[in-house]
C-alpha positions as CSV (number, residue, x, y, z in Angstrom):
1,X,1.7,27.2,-17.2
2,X,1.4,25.2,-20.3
3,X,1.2,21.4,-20.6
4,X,2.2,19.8,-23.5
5,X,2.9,15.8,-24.8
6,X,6.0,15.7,-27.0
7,X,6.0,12.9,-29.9
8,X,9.7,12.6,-31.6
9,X,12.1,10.9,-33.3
10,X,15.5,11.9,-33.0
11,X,19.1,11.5,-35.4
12,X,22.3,12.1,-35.7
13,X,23.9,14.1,-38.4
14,X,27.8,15.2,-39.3
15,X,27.9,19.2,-38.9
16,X,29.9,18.8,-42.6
17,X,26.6,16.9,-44.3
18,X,23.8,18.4,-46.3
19,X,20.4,18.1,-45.4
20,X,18.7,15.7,-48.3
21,X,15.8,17.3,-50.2
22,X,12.6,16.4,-48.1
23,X,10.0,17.8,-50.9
24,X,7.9,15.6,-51.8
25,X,9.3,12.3,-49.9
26,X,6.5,10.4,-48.5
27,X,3.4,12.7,-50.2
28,X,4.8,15.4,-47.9
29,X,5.7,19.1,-48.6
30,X,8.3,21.0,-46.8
31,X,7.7,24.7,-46.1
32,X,10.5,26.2,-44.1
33,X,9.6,27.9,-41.3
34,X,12.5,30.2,-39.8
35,X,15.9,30.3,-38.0
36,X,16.7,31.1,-35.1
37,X,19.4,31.1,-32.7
38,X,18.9,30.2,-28.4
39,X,20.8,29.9,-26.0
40,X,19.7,27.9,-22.8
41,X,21.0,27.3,-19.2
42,X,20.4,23.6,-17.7
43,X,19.6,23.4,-14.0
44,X,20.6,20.1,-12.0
45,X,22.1,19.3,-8.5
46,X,25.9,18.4,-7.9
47,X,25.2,14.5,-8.7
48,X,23.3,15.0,-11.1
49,X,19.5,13.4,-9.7
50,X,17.7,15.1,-12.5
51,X,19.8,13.7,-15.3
52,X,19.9,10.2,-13.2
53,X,16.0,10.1,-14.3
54,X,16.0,11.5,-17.7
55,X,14.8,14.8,-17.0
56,X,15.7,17.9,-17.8
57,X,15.3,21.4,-16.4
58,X,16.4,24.4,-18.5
59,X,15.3,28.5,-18.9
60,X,15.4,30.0,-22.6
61,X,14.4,32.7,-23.8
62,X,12.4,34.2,-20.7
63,X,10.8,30.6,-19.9
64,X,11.5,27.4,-17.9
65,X,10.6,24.2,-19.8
66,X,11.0,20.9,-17.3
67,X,10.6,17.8,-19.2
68,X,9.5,14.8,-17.5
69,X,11.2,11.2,-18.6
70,X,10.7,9.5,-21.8
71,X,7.9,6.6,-22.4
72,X,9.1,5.1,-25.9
73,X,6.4,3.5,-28.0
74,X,8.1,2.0,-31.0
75,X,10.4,4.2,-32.8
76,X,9.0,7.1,-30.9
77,X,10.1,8.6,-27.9
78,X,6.9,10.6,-25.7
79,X,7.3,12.7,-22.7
80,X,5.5,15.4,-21.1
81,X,6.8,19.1,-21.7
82,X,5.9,21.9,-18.8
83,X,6.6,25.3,-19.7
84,X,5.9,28.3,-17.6
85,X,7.2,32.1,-18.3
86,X,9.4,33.2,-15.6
87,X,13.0,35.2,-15.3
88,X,16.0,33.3,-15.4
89,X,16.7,34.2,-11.9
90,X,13.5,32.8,-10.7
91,X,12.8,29.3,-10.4
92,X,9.0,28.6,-10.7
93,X,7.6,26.9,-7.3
94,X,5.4,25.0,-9.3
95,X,8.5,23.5,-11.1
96,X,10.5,23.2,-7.7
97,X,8.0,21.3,-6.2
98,X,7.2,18.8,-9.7
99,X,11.0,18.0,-9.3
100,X,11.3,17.3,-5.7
101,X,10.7,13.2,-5.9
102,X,13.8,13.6,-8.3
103,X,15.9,15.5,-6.4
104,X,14.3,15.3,-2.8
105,X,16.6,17.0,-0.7
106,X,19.6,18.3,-2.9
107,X,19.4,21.4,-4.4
108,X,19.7,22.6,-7.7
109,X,22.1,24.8,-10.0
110,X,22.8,26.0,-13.5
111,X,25.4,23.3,-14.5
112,X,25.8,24.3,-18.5
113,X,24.9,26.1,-21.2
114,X,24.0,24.8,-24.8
115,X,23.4,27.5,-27.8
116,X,21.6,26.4,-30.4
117,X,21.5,27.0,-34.2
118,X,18.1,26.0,-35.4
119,X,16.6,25.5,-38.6
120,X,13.0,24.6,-38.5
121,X,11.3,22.9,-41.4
122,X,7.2,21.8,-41.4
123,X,6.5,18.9,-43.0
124,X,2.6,18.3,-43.8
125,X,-0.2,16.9,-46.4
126,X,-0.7,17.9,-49.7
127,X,-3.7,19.7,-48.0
128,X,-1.9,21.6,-45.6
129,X,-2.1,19.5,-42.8
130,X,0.7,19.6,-40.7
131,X,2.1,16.4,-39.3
132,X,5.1,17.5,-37.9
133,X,8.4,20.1,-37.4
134,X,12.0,19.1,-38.7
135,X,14.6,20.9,-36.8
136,X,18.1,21.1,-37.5
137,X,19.8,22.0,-34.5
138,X,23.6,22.6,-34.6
139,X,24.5,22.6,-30.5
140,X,26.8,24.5,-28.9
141,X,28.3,23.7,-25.5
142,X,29.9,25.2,-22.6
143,X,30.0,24.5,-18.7
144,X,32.3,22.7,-16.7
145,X,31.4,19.0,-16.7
146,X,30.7,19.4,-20.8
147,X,32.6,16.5,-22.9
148,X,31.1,16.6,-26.1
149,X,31.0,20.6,-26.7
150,X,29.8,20.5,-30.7
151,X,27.2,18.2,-32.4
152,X,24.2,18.3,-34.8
153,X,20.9,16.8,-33.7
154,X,17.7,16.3,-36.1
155,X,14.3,15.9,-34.0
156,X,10.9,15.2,-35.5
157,X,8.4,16.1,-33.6
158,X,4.8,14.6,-34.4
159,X,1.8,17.6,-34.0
160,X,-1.5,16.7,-32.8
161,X,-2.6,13.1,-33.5
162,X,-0.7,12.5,-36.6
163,X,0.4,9.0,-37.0
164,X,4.0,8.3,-36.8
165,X,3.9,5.8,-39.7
166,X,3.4,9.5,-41.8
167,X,7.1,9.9,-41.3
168,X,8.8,6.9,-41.8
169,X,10.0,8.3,-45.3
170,X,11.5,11.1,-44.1
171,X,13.4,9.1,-41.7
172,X,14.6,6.1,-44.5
173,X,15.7,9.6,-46.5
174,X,17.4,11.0,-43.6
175,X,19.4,7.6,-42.7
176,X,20.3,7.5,-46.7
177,X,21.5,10.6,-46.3
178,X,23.7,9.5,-43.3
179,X,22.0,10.1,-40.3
180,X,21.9,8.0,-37.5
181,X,19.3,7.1,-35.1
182,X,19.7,8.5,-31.6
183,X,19.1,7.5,-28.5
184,X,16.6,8.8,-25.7
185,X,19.2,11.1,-24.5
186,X,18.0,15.0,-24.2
187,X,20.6,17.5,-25.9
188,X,22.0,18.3,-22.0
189,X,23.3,14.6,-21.4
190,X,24.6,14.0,-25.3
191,X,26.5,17.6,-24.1
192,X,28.0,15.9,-20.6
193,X,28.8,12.7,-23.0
194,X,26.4,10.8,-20.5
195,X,26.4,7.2,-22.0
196,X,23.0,6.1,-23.1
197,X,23.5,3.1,-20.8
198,X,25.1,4.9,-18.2
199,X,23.3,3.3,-14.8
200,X,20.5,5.8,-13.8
201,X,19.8,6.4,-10.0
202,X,17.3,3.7,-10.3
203,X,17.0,0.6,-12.4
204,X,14.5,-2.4,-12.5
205,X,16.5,-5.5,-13.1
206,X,15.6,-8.1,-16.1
207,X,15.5,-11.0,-14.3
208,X,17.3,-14.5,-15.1
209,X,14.8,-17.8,-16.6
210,X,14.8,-19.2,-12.7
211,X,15.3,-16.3,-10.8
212,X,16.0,-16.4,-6.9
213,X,13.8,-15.2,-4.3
214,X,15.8,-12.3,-3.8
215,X,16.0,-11.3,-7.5
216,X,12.1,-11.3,-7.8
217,X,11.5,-8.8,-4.4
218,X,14.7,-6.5,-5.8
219,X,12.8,-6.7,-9.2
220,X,9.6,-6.1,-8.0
221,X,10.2,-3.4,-5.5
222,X,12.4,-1.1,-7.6
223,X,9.8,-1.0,-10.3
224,X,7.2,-0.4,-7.6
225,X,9.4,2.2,-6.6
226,X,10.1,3.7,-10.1
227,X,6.6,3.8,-10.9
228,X,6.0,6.4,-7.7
229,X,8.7,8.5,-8.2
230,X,7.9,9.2,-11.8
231,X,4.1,9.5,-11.4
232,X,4.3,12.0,-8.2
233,X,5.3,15.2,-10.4
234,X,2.0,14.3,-12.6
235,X,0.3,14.1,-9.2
236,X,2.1,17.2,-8.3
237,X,0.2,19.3,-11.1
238,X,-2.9,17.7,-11.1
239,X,-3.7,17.9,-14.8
240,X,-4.1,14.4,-15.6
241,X,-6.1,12.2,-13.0
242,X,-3.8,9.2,-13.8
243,X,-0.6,10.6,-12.5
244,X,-2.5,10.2,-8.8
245,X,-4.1,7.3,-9.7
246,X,-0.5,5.5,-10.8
247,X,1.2,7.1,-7.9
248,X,-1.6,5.9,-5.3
249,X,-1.5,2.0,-7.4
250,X,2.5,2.3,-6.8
251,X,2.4,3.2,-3.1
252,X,-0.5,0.5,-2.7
253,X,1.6,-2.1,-4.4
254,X,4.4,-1.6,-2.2
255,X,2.8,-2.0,1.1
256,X,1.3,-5.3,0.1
257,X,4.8,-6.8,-1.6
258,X,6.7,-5.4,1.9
259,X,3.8,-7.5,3.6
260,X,3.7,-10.3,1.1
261,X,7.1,-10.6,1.4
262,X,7.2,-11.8,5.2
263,X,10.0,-13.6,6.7
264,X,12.1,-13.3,3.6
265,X,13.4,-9.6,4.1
266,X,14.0,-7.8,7.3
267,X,11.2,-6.4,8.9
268,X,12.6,-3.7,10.9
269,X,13.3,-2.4,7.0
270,X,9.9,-3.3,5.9
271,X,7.4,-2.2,8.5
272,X,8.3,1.4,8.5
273,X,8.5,1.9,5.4
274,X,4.9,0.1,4.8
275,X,3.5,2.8,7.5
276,X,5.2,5.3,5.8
277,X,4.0,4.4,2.4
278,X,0.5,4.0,3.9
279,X,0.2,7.5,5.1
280,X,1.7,9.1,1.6
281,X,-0.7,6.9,-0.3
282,X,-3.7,8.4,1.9
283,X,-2.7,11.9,1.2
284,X,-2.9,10.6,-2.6
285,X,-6.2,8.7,-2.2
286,X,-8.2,11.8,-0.3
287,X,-7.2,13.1,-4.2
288,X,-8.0,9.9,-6.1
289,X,-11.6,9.6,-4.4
290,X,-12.5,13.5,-4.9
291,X,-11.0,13.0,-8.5
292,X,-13.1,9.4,-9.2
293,X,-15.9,11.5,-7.4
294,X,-16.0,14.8,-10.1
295,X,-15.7,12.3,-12.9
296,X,-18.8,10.6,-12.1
297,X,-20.8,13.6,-10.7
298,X,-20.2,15.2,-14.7
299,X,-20.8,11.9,-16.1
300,X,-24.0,11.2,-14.2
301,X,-25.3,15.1,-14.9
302,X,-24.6,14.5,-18.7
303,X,-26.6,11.4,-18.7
304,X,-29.4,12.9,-16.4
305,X,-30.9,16.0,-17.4
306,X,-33.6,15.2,-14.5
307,X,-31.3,16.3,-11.9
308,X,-31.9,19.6,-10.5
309,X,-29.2,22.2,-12.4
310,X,-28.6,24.5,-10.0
311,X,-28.3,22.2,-7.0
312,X,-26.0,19.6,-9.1
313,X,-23.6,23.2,-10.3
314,X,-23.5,23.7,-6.7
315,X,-22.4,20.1,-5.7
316,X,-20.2,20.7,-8.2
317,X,-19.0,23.8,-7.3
318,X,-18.5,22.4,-3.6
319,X,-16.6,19.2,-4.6
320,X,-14.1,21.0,-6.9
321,X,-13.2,22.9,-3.5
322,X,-12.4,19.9,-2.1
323,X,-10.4,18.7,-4.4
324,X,-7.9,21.7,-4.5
325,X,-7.7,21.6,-0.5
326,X,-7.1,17.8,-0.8
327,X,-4.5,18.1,-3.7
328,X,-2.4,21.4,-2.0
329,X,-2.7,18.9,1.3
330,X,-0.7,16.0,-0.7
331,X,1.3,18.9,-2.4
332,X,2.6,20.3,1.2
333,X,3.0,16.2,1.8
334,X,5.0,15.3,-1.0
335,X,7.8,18.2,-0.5
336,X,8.0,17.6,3.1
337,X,10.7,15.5,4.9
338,X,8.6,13.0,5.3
339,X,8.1,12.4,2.1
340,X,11.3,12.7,0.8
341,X,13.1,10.9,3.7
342,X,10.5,7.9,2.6
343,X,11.9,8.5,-1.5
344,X,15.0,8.1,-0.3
345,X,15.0,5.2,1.5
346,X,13.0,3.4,-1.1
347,X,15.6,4.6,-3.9
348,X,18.9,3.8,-1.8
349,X,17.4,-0.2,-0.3
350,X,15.6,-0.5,-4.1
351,X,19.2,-1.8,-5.7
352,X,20.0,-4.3,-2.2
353,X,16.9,-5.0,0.2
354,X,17.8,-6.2,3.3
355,X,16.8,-9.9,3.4
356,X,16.9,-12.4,4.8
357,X,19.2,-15.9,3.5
358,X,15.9,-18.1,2.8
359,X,15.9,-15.6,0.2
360,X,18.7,-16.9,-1.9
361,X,16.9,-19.8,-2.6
362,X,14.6,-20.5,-5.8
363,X,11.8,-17.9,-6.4
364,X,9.3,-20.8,-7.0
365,X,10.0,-22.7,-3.9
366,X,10.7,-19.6,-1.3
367,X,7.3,-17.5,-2.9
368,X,5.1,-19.7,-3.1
369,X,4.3,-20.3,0.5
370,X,3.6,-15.8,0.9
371,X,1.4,-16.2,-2.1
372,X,-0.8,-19.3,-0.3
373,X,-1.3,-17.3,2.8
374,X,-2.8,-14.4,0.8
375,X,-4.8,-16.7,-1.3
376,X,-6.2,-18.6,2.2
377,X,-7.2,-15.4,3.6
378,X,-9.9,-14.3,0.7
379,X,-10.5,-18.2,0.3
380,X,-11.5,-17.8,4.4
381,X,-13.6,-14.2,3.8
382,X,-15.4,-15.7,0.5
383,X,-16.7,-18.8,2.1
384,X,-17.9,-16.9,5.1
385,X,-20.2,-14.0,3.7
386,X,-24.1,-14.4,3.6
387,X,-25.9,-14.7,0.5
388,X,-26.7,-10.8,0.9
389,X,-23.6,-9.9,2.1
390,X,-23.0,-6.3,3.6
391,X,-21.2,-3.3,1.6
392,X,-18.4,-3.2,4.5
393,X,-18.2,-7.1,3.8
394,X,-17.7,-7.0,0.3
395,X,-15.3,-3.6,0.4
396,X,-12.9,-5.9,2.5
397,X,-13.1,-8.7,-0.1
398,X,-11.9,-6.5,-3.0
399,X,-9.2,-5.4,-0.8
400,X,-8.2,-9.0,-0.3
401,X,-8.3,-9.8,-4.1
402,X,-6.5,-6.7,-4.3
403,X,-3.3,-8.1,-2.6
404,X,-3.8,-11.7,-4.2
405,X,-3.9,-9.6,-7.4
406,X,-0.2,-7.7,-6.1
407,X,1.4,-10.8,-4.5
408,X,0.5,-12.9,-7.8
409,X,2.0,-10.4,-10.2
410,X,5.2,-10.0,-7.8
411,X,5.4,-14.1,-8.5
412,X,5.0,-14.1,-12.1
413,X,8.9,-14.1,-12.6
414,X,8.8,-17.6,-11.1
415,X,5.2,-19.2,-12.1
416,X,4.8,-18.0,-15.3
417,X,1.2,-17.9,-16.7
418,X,-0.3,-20.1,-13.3
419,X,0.5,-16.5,-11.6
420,X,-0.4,-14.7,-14.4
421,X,-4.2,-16.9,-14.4
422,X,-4.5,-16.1,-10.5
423,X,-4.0,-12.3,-11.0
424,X,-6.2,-12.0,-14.0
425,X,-8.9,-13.7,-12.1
426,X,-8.4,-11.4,-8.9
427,X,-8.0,-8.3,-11.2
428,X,-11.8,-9.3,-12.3
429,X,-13.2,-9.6,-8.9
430,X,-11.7,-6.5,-8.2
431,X,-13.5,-4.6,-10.7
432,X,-16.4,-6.2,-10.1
433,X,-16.8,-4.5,-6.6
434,X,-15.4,-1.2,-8.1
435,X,-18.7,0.2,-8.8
436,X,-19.7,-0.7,-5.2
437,X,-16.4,0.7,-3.7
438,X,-16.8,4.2,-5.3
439,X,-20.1,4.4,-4.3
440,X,-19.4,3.5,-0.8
441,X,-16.5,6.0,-0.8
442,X,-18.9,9.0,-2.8
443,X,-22.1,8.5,-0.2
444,X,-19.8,9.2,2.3
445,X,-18.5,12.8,0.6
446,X,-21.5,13.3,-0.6
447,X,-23.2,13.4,2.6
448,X,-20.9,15.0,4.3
449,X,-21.2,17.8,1.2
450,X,-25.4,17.7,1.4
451,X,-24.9,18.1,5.6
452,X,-22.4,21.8,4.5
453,X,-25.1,23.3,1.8
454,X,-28.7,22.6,1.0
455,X,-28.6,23.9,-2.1
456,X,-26.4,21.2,-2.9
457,X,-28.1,18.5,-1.3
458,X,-31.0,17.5,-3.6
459,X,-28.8,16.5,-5.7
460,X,-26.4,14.9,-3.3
461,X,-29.0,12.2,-2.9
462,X,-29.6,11.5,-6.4
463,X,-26.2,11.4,-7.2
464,X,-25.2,8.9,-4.2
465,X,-28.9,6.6,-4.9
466,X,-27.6,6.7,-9.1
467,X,-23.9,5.5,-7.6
468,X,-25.7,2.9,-5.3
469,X,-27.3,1.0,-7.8
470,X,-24.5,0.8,-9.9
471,X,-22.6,-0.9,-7.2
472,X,-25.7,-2.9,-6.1
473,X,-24.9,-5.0,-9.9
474,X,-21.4,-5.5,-9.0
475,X,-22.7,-6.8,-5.4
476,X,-24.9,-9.2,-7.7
477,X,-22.3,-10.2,-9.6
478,X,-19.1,-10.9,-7.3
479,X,-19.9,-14.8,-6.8
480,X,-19.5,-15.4,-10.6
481,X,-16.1,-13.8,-10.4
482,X,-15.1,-15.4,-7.2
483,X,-15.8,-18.4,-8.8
484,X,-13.9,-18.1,-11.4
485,X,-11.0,-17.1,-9.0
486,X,-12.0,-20.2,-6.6
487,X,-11.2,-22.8,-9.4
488,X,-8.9,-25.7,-9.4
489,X,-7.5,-24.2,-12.7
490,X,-6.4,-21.2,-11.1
491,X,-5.4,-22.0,-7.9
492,X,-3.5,-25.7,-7.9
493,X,0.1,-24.5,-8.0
494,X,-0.7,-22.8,-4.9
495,X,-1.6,-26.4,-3.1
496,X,1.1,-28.3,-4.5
C-alpha cells in the first residue's frame, strides 16, 4: 500500500488548441517525459455515495487508487491518494473498509470507464529540481450514466514541498493560451457531467447575519458530522495520528452539542445517538491514548539517554502491540452495523433535526440560556476545588472547559467574538490540564504494561514519573487560566 498527498491545479483546454511553449516561462525548463495511453474502470454504488463526497475509486493498470476528498488551500486543490496493486477483479479489503463511512451499507460497482491519452511534461529549476508534472490528458468516456463522453483536462501536480507560487507562470501562460480554470471535480464526475455545485450527500449550511436557533444546531451538527465521516477512513489506515484524533474531536463535539442543545431538539433523537456516538468515540480514543502514548514514549527516550535501552525497546515493543489490537478493534467497529446504522442516521437528520418550535426563534435569545448552564457548571467545580486539588478533580474540570469550549463555538453564529472570547479562554484551560490528562491516562497503561513484563517495567516507571511532572506544571498553572476564563470580560453576555 502506498500513501501519497496530491498538490494540483487543474484546467480546461479545447481538444482543437495547441499547448503554448512552457520553456523557459517562469525560470522553468520543460523536459518531456513520455506518453502513454490508460484505460481505467470507476467503482461506485447505484446513488452514487462515493461521488456524493468527492471521492473516487478506480483500478488501472493492475492497481486500485481511492482518493479521498479535496482540502483546497488557495488555488490549490490537496487530497490524499491510496494506491495498492491488486487485480481488477479484486477489491482490496483495506480499500473496502477506508470507504465504508462513505458508502456504509450500499455496495459498490464499476459504473464507467474513462481512457486516457496522456502526455506528461516535468517542469523544474534550472538546476534540475523538479517542482512539478504537466499532464495533458485527452479523456475518453464510456458507461451508462456518462454525459460528457470527450474532454481535455491539464493537471499540475506540485512534487515534494515545492511552493505553488513556482507555478503561477505556467498557469497565467496556460490561461493566455485559453485554458480555463477547473473546478475540484475528479475526471469521473466531469465524465457523468456532475455539476460542480451539484448538492453532495452532505452539506454544512452558510448561515444568515441573525440566524435562528434552528439554523445554528443544523449548521453546527452537519459539520460535526462531516468532519467524522471524512476523518474515519484516515482513522481506518492508521498512517497519520490526526485522522483518529479529528475523528475522536468530531464524535466528542457531537455528544456535547446533542447535550448542549437540551430542550430545543427532540431528545428521543438526541439521546441515542449521544450513546451511540459515545461508544464509537471510545473505540477511537483506546487508539488516540495508545497513539498520544508512543509519541511521548519516543519523545521522552530521545530526550533521555538515561533510560535503560533495552527495557524502554521493550515498552516499546509492548505498546505498539497494543496499538494494532486497539486500532483492528475500532477497525471491526467502524464497518460494523453499528457503526454504520449511527452514519446514517447522523447523515439523513444532519439536513432537518428534529426540534423542537422554541427553536425557530433567534439564535441569540433561544442559545444563550444552554450556553449559561454549561458555563455555571465549571463556574460551580472551579470555586469548589482545594488549593491542591486532586488529579481526578482537575481531569473533570478540563472536561467541563471542554464542553464550554464546544457549546461556545456552536454559539458563535449568534455572539460573534463574546463566544469566540469564552472559547478561546476555555480552549486555554484545556490545554493547560493536557499534560496532566495524558499523564493520568499513560500511568494507567503504563502500569498495566510494567504488571505484563518486567523487562519492560524499569522503564515504565520513569516514563510515567517523566509524564507526571509535566502534568504536575499544568496542575500549577490551571488557576491563572481559570481566571482568565472567570472574568467579567469573558463571561457578561452570558448573565445578561
Amino acid at each position: 500500500m502506498r500513501v501519497s498527498t496530491e498538490r494540483e491545479i487543474k484546467l480546461l483546454l479545447d481538444e482543437r488548441a495547441t499547448l503554448p511553449d512552457l520553456d523557459g516561462v517562469g525560470g522553468l525548463r520543460v523536459r518531456p517525459v513520455g506518453v502513454h495511453d490508460l484505460t481505467a474502470t470507476y467503482w461506485d454504488t447505484p446513488s452514487a455515495r462515493l461521488g456524493g463526497w468527492s471521492v473516487t475509486l478506480r483500478h488501472r493498470d493492475g492497481t486500485w487508487t481511492l482518493k479521498l476528498p479535496h482540502r483546497r488551500g488557495g488555488p490549490l486543490m490537496s487530497r490524499q491518494e491510496i494506491e495498492i496493486d491488486a487485480p481488477a477483479d479484486r477489491l482490496p479489503p483495506e480499500l473496502l473498509g477506508a470507504v465504508r463511512p462513505f458508502i456504509r451499507h450500499e455496495a459498490l460497482a464499476p459504473i464507467a470507464e474513462l481512457v486516457t491519452h496522456r502526455e506528461t511534461l516535468e517542469l523544474a529549476t534550472e538546476d534540475g529540481e523538479a517542482v512539478a508534472l504537466l499532464t495533458d490528458d485527452r479523456v475518453a468516456a464510456t458507461g451508462a450514466g456518462v454525459a460528457e463522453p470527450r474532454f481535455r483536462e491539464i493537471e499540475i501536480e506540485l512534487g515534494g514541498s515545492a511552493d505553488e507560487r513556482a507555478i503561477r507562470p505556467i498557469v497565467k501562460a496556460l490561461v493566455a493560451a485559453g485554458a480555463e480554470r477547473a473546478d475540484a471535480r475528479p475526471k469521473l464526475s466531469r465524465a457523468l457531467g456532475t455539476p460542480a455545485d451539484a448538492d453532495p450527500e452532505l452539506s454544512v449550511p452558510k448561515l444568515p447575519a441573525t440566524p435562528t436557533a434552528r439554523e445554528v444546531i443544523v449548521a453546527a451538527t452537519a459539520a460535526a458530522t462531516d468532519r467524522l465521516v471524512t476523518h474515519l477512513p484516515l482513522a481506518w489506515f492508521g498512517g497519520d495520528p490526526e485522522g483518529v484524533h479529528q475523528a475522536r474531536v468530531a464524535s466528542r463535539r457531537l455528544r456535547s452539542d446533542l447535550s448542549t442543545w437540551g430542550p430545543l431538539v427532540d431528545r428521543a433523537w438526541a439521546d441515542p445517538l449521544r450513546a451511540e456516538l459515545g461508544w464509537l468515540g471510545g473505540a477511537l480514543g483506546a487508539v488516540r491514548d495508545l497513539d498520544v502514548l508512543v509519541g511521548n514514549v519516543a519523545a521522552i527516550g530521545d530526550l533521555h539517554p538515561e533510560i535503560e535501552g533495552a527495557s524502554l525497546a521493550a515498552l516499546r515493543e509492548l505498546l505498539e502491540t497494543r496499538r494494532r489490537a486497539a486500532r483492528e478493534e475500532l477497525r471491526q467497529a467502524m464497518t460494523g452495523d453499528r457503526a454504520l446504522d449511527l452514519l446514517d442516521a447522523l447523515i439523513d437528520s444532519a439536513a432537518d433535526p428534529p426540534t423542537s418550535p422554541r427553536a425557530q426563534g433567534s439564535a441569540a435569545t433561544r442559545l444563550q440560556r444552554p450556553v449559561r448552564r454549561r458555563w455555571v457548571k465549571i463556574a460551580a467545580s472551579a470555586r469548589r476545588l482545594p488549593k491542591s486539588p486532586s488529579y481526578e478533580a482537575l481531569h473533570g474540570l478540563r472536561i467541563s472547559a471542554k464542553r464550554v469550549r464546544y457549546a461556545a463555538e456552536a454559539v458563535r453564529p449568534a455572539f460573534g467574538t463574546r463566544a469566540a472570547k469564552l472559547a478561546g479562554a476555555a480552549a486555554e484551560l484545556q490545554d493547560a490540564l493536557g499534560d496532566l490528562n495524558d499523564a493520568s491516562v499513560a500511568t494507567e497503561i503504563l502500569r498495566e504494561v510494567a504488571a505484563e513484563s518486567g523487562a519492560a517495567a524499569f522503564a515504565a516507571g520513569q516514563v510515567s514519573g517523566i509524564m507526571l511532572a509535566r502534568g504536575r506544571r499544568g496542575r500549577d498553572r490551571w488557576r491563572r487560566r481559570w481566571k482568565r476564563l472567570d472574568t467579567a470580560s469573558t463571561r457578561r453576555w452570558l448573565e445578561a
